[in-house]
Structure formats: structure tokens, C-alpha cells
C-alpha positions in Angstrom: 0.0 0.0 0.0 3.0 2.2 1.2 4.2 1.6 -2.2 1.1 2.8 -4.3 0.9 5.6 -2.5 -1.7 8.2 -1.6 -2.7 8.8 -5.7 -2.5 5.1 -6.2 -4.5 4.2 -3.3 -7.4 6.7 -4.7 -7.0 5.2 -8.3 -8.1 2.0 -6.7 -11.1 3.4 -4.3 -12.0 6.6 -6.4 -15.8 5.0 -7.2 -16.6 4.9 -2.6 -17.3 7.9 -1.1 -15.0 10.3 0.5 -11.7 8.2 -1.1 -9.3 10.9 -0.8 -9.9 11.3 2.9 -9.9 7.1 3.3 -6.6 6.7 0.8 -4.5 9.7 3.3 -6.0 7.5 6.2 -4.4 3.9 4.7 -1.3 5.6 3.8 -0.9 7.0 7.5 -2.6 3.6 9.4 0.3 1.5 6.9 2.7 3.6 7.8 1.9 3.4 12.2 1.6 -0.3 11.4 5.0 -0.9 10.2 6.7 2.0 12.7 4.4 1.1 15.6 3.2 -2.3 16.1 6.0 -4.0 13.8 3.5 -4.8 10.5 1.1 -6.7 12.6 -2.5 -5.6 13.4 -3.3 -4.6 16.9 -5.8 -7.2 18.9 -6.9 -4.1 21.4 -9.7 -1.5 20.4 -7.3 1.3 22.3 -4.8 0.4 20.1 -7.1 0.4 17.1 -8.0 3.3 17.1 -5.1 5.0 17.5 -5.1 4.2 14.0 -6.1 6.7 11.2 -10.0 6.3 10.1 -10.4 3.8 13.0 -13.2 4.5 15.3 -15.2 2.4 18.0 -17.2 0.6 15.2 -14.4 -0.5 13.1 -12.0 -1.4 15.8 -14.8 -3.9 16.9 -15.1 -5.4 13.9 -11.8 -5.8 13.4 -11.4 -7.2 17.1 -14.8 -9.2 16.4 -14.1 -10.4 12.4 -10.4 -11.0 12.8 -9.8 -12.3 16.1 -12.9 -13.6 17.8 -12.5 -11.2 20.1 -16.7 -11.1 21.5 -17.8 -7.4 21.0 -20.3 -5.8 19.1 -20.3 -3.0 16.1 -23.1 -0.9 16.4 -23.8 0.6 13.3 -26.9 2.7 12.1 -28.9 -0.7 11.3 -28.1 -2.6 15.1 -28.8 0.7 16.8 -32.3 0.9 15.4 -33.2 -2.8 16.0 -31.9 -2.8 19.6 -33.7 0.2 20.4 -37.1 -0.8 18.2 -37.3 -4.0 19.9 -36.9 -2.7 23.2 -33.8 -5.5 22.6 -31.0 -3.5 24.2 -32.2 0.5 24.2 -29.7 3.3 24.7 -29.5 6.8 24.0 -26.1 6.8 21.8 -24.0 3.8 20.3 -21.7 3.7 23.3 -25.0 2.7 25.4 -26.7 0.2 22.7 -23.2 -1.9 22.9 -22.9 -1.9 26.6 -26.5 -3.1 26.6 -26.0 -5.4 23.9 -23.2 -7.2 25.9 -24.9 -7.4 28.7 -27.9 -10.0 26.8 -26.4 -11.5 24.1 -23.6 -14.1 25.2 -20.4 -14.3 23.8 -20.8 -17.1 21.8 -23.1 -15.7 19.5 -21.5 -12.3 19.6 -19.0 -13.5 16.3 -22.6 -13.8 14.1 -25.1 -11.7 16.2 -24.0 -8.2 14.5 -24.7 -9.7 10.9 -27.4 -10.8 12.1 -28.8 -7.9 13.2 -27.2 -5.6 10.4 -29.6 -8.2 7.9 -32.1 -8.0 10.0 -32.6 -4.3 10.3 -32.2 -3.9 6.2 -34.3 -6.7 5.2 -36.8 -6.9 7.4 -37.3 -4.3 10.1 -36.3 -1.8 7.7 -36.3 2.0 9.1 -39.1 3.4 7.7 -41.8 0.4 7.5 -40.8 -2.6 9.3 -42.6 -5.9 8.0 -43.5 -7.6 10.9 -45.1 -10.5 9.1 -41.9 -11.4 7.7 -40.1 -11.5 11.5 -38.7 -14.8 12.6 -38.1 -13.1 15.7 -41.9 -11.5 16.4 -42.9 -13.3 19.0 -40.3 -12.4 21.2 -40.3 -8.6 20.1 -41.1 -5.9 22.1 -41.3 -3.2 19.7 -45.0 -1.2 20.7 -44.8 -0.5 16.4 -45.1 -4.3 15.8 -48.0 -5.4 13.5 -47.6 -8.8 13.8 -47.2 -11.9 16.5 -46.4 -14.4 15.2 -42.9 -15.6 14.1 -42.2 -16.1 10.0 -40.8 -19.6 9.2 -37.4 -20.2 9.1 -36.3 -20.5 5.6 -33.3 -22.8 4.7 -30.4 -20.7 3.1 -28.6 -22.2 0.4 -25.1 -23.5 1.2 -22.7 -21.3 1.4 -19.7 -21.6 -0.8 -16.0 -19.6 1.2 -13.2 -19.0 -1.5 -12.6 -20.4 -4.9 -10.9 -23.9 -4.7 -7.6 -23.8 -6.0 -6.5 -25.8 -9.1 -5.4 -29.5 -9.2 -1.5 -28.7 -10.2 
């Protein structure tokens, strides 16, 4: 990355918004990386976000995504269904994490944000939820909630992780 530098980062992210901004920040986090912590990423969410571009949210996922550290992201999606479903309410993302923590256990912490991120786009979407689509609905608390009863469970396809490599 250090190598393209800040113009070659940007010819590579130009089309997401606010690139120029995000290729100075990977240019400065490389940069810490190799002076700082020695090329390796940091396991700690202080030390994460001493990084440039790296806030709460992302140092969770990070911690959460790549090493199974049990914390929660709380984006714009898991704030709203937390606080709609009476789930884990607070008044600012800080507060919808510590509250998150508190009922979901750790072992479904690794899968629980997707969850909740798919859920909240999908289905309890911000503007008109569709409660008849829940599979959650009987244990929601939400006083907007049109519907009681849960949706069936519908089998996902099987998931297919990375390409298999060539027979040599």
C-alpha cells in the first residue's frame, strides 16, 4: 500500500465515497503499522483506534471479524433494531453496545451483528418494518409491531468460502 501511495490508493477506491480522505488515512494507518506495532495488526480496540480512520465501530469489527475477540459493532442498522425491539435500548452507540453485551452471550456475539445488520435492512427496515416477515416477532417488544407471530425459518442455500484452488 505504502508503495502505491496516496494517488494510487485513490485510483483504486476513487468510485466509494470520500476516497481521498480514506486513501490519506491507509497511507498514514500503513505507515503506524509498520513504525508502531511492527507490520502486525493490533488485537486491542485502544490500540485500534489509534489508528487513522479507525473509530469504535471498526475497531470492533476488526477485534470481532479478525480475532474472535466477542464485542459488538453498532452501526446505524443494530442501533435501530436494539432500540425498536426494546432489545437493548440506549441513547447513543456507546450505550446500545454496553446493553448489547450485557444480553447476548459471547458465543453468538461473532454472528449476532450480521445478524442484526440483515435483519434491520431486510426486514425491520427503518421506515416500514414488515412484521409478518419476522422470525423473531414473538419475542419482540417493539409497541410499532404489526404482527405476533414468528415467520418460518427458511433454509439458506449452502454457502460456498473461496474459490478452490486448481489440481497442479
Amino acid at each position: 500500500m505504502l508503495a502505491l501511495g496516496e494517488e494510487g490508493v485513490i485510483e483504486h477506491i476513487k468510485t466509494i465515497g470520500l476516497y481521498r480522505n480514506k486513501a490519506k488515512n491507509v497511507i498514514a494507518l500503513c505507515r503506524i503499522l509498520i513504525d508502531e506495532f511492527g507490520s502486525e495488526v493490533p488485537k486491542t480496540r485502544e490500540e485500534l483506534m489509534r489508528l487513522p480512520g479507525v473509530g469504535r465501530k471498526t475497531a470492533n469489527v476488526v477485534m470481532s471479524m479478525a480475532f474472535g475477540i466477542p464485542t459488538m459493532a453498532v452501526d446505524t442498522h443494530v442501533f435501530r433494531i436494539a432500540n425498536r425491539m426494546l432489545m437493548a435500548p440506549g441513547k447513543t452507540p456507546d450505550e446500545v453496545e454496553d446493553n448489547i453485551l450485557r444480553v447476548i452471550p459471547d458465543q453468538y456475539l461473532y454472528h449476532a451483528h450480521h445478524w442484526l445488520i440483515l435483519h434491520g435492512r431486510y426486514c425491520c427496515k427503518a421506515r416500514k418494518p414488515e412484521c409478518e416477515r419476522c422470525v423473531v416477532a414473538d419475542i419482540c417488544r417493539s409497541p410499532e409491531k404489526t404482527f405476533d407471530i414468528p415467520a418460518p425459518l427458511v433454509e439458506l442455500p449452502q454457502q460456498i468460502v473461496g474459490i478452490p484452488a486448481p489440481a497442479p
